[in-house]
C-alpha positions as CSV (number, residue, x, y, z in Angstrom):
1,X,0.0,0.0,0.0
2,X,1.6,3.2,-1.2
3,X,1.9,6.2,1.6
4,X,1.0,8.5,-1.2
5,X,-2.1,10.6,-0.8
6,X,-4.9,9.6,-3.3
7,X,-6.0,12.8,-5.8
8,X,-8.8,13.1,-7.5
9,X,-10.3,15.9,-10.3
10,X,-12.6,16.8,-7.2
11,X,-9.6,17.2,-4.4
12,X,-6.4,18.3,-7.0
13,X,-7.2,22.0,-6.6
14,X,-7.5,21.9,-2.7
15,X,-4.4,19.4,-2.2
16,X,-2.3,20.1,-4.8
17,X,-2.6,23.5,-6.2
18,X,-4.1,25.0,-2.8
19,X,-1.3,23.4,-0.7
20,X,1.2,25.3,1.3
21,X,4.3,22.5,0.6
22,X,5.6,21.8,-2.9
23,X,3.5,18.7,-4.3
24,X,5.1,15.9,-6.6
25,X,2.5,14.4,-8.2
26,X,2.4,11.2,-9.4
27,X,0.1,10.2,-12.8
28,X,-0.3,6.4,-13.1
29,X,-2.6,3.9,-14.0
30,X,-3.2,0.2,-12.6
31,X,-2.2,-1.5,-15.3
32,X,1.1,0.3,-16.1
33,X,4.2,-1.8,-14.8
34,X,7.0,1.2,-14.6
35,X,4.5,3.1,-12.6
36,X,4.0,0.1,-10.3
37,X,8.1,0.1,-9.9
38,X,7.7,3.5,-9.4
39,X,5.4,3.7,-6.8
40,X,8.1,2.7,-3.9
41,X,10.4,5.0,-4.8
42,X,8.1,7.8,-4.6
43,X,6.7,6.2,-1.2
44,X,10.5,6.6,0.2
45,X,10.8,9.9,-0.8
46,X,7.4,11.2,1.1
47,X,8.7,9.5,4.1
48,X,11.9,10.6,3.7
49,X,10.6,14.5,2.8
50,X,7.9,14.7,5.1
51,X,8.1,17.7,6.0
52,X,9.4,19.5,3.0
53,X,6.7,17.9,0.5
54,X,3.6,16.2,0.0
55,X,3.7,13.5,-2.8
56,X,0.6,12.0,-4.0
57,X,-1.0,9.5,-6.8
58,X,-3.5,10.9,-9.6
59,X,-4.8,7.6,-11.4
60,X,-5.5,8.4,-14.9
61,X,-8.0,6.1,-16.1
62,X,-10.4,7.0,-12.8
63,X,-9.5,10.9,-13.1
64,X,-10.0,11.5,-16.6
65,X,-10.1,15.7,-16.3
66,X,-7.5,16.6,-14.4
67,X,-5.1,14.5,-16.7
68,X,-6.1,15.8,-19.9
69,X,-6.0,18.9,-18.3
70,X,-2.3,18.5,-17.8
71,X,-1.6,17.0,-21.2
72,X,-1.1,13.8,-19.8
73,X,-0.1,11.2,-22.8
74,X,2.2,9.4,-21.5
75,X,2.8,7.3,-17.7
76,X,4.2,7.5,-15.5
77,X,4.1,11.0,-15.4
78,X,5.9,13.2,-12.2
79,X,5.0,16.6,-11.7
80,X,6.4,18.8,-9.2
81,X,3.9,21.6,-8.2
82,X,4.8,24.4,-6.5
83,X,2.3,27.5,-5.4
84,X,-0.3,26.2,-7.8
85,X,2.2,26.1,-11.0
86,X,4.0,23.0,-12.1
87,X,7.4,23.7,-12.0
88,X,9.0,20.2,-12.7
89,X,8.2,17.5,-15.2
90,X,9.3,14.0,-15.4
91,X,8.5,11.3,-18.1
92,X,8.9,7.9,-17.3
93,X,10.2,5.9,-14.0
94,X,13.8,6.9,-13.1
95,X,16.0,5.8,-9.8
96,X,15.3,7.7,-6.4
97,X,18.3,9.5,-6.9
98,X,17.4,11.0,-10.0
99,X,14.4,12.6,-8.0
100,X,16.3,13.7,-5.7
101,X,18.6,15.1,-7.6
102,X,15.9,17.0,-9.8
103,X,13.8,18.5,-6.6
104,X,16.6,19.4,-4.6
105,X,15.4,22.9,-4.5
106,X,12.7,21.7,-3.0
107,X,13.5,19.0,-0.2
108,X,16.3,21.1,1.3
């Protein structure tokens, strides 16, 4: 079971875009196996960055709006959100360092 908050289209303006902590947002689908391998590593980091950032999970196929909204295509798709304005993206599953690496600003 993943640690990550579960968004909807109904809750992504109050807990992502509304949120006082940078957001990484996580766009996967059941069925998609790098976002499954993914899912861990993004579960680490929320533990890990508690209290820097929130991360959470947007499932596509159930949420519909929010990821066309976004131009979602392609899964897994990681977006960093920060005062209501995306300000990271990331295509694809990558190592937890990588992550780290790209949202240092935000997990100092």
């Amino acid at each position: 079971m993943s640690n990550a908050k579960a968004v909807t289209d109904d809750t992504f303006q109050s807990e992502v875009l509304s949120s006082d902590k940078p957001v990484i947002v996580d766009f996967w689908a059941e069925w998609c196996g790098p976002c499954r391998k993914l899912g861990p590593i993004l579960d680490d980091i929320s533990v890990q960055y508690s209290d820097k950032i929130n991360v959470v999970k947007v499932d596509v196929d159930e949420n519909p709006r929010i990821a066309a909204e976004y131009g979602i295509t392609s899964i897994p798709a990681v977006y960093l959100f920060s005062e209501g304005e995306v300000k990271s993206t990331i295509i694809g599953a990558k190592p937890k360092p990588f992550f780290e690496q790209e949202f240092a600003n935000y997990l100092k």
